[in-house]
C-alpha positions in Angstrom: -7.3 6.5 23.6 -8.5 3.7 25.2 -11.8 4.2 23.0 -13.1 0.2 21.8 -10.6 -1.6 23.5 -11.0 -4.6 25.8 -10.7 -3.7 29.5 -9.4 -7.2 30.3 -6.5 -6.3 27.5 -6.0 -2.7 28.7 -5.2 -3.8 32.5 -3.0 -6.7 30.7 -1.1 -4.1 29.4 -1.1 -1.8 32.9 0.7 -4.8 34.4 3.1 -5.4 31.9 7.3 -4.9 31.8 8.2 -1.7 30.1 10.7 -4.2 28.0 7.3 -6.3 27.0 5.5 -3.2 26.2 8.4 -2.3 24.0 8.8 -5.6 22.5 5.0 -5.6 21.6 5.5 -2.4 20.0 7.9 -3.9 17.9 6.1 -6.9 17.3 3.2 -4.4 16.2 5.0 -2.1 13.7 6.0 -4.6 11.9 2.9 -6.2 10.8 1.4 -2.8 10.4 4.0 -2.0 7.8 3.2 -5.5 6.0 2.9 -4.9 2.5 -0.4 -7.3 2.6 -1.8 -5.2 5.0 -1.3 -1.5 3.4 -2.4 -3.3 -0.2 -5.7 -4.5 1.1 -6.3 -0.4 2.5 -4.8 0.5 -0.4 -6.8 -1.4 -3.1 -10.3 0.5 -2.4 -9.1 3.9 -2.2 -8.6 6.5 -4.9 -7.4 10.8 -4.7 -10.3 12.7 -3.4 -12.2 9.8 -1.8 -13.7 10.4 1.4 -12.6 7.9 3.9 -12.6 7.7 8.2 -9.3 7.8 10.0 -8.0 7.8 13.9 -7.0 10.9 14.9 -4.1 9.4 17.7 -4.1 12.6 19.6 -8.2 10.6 21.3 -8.8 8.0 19.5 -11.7 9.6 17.8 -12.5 8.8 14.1 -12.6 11.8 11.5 -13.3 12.2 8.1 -10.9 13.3 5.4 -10.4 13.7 1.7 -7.5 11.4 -0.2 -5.0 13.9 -1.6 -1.8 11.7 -1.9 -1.3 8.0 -2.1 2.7 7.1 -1.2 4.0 3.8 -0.7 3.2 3.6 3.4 1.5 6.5 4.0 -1.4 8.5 2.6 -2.3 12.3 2.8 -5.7 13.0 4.1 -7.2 16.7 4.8 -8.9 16.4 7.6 -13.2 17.8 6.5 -13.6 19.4 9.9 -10.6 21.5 10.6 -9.0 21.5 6.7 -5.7 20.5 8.2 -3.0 18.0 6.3 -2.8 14.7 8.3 0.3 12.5 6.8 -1.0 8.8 8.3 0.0 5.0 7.5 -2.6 3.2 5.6 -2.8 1.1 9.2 -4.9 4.5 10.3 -7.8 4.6 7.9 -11.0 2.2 8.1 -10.8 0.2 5.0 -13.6 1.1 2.8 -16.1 -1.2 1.8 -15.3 -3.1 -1.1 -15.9 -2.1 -4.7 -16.3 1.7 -2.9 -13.0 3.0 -4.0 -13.5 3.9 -7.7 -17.1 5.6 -7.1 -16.9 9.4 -7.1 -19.2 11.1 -4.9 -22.5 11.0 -5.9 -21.9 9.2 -9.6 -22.2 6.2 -10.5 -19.4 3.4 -10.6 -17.8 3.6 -13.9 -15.8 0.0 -15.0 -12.4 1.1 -15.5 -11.1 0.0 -19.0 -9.3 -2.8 -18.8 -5.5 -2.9 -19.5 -3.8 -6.3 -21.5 -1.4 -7.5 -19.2 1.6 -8.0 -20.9 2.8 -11.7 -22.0 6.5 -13.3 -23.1 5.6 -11.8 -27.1 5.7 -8.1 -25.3 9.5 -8.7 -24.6 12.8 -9.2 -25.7 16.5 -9.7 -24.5 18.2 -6.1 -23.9 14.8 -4.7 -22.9 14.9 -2.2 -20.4 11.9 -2.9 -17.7 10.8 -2.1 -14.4 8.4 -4.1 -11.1 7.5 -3.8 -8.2 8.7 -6.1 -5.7 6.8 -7.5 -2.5 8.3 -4.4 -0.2 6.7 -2.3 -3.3 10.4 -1.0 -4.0 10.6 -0.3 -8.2 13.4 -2.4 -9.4 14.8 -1.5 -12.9 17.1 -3.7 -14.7 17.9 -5.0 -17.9 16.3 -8.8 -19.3 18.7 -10.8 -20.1 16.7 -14.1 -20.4 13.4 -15.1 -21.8 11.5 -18.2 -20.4 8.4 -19.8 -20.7 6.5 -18.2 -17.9 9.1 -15.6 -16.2 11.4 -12.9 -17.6 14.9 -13.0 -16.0 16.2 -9.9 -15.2 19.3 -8.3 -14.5 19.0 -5.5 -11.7 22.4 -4.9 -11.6 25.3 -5.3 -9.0 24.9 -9.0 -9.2 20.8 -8.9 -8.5 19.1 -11.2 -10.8 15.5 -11.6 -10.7 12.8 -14.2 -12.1 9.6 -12.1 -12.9 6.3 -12.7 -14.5 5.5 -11.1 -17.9 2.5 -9.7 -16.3 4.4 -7.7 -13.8 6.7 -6.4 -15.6 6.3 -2.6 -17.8 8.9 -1.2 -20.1 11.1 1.6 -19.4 11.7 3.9 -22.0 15.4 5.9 -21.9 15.0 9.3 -23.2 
């Protein structure tokens, strides 16, 4: 468990309070679950990519295939035993950048590039949707058009000033 870590650090930690250790941990968790932190994992991977994680039970680091991509966690199957791993993104070894979009063995293909959206795009009573920085979808209603930033209306007194180029429509059905 101990595999790459400081010796210096590890006997810091030996001689520590079990309320400091536990306070660390805290401290830890925390800016592991930073949105920042999972977004710059997150930005280079894609389904069926190989990538490296920590197996916690020794510290060793395995390969395994992308199969699912959820909002703190990823699902990996793990090459060597074929077994599901559920993992935070804090797990995996970021891959190098510009790696996530090449399959195995082909070459990178340039992804066709969407037009973000702009303030023609909307209008008052439009239904949208964003993301915001806990990567929770909010859904509300605009109710106000700016110059730069859609105001909109998430309901139960939430109001929110988003840019055009964050926001997508929803469509009822």
């Amino acid at each position: 468990m101990s595999r790459g870590v400081d010796p210096r650090l590890l006997e810091l930690l030996n001689n520590a309070s079990s309320l400091q250790l536990f306070e660390l941990s805290a401290v830890i968790e925390r800016l592991l679950a930073d949105p920042r932190r999972i977004i710059a994992v997150r930005v280079n991977l894609h389904l069926g990519q190989t990538v490296r994680f920590l197996d916690w039970r020794d510290g060793s680091l395995r390969e395994g295939k992308v199969l699912a991509m959820k909002d703190t966690q990823l699902v990996l199957q793990d090459l060597r035993e074929r077994r599901e791993w559920k993992l935070p993104y804090a797990a995996i070894e970021p891959p190098p950048a510009g790696a996530g979009r090449t399959q195995q063995g082909a070459a990178a293909q340039p992804e066709p590039s969407v037009p973000k959206p702009t303030r023609e795009d909307f209008r008052r009573g439009d239904k949208v949707a964003f993301e915001d920085k806990y990567l929770q979808t909010v859904v509300g209603t605009v109710v106000r058009i700016n110059e730069r930033t859609a105001t909109v209306d998430a309901g139960g007194g939430n109001t929110w000033r988003v840019g055009f180029a964050l926001l997508r429509r929803v469509l009822d059905i």
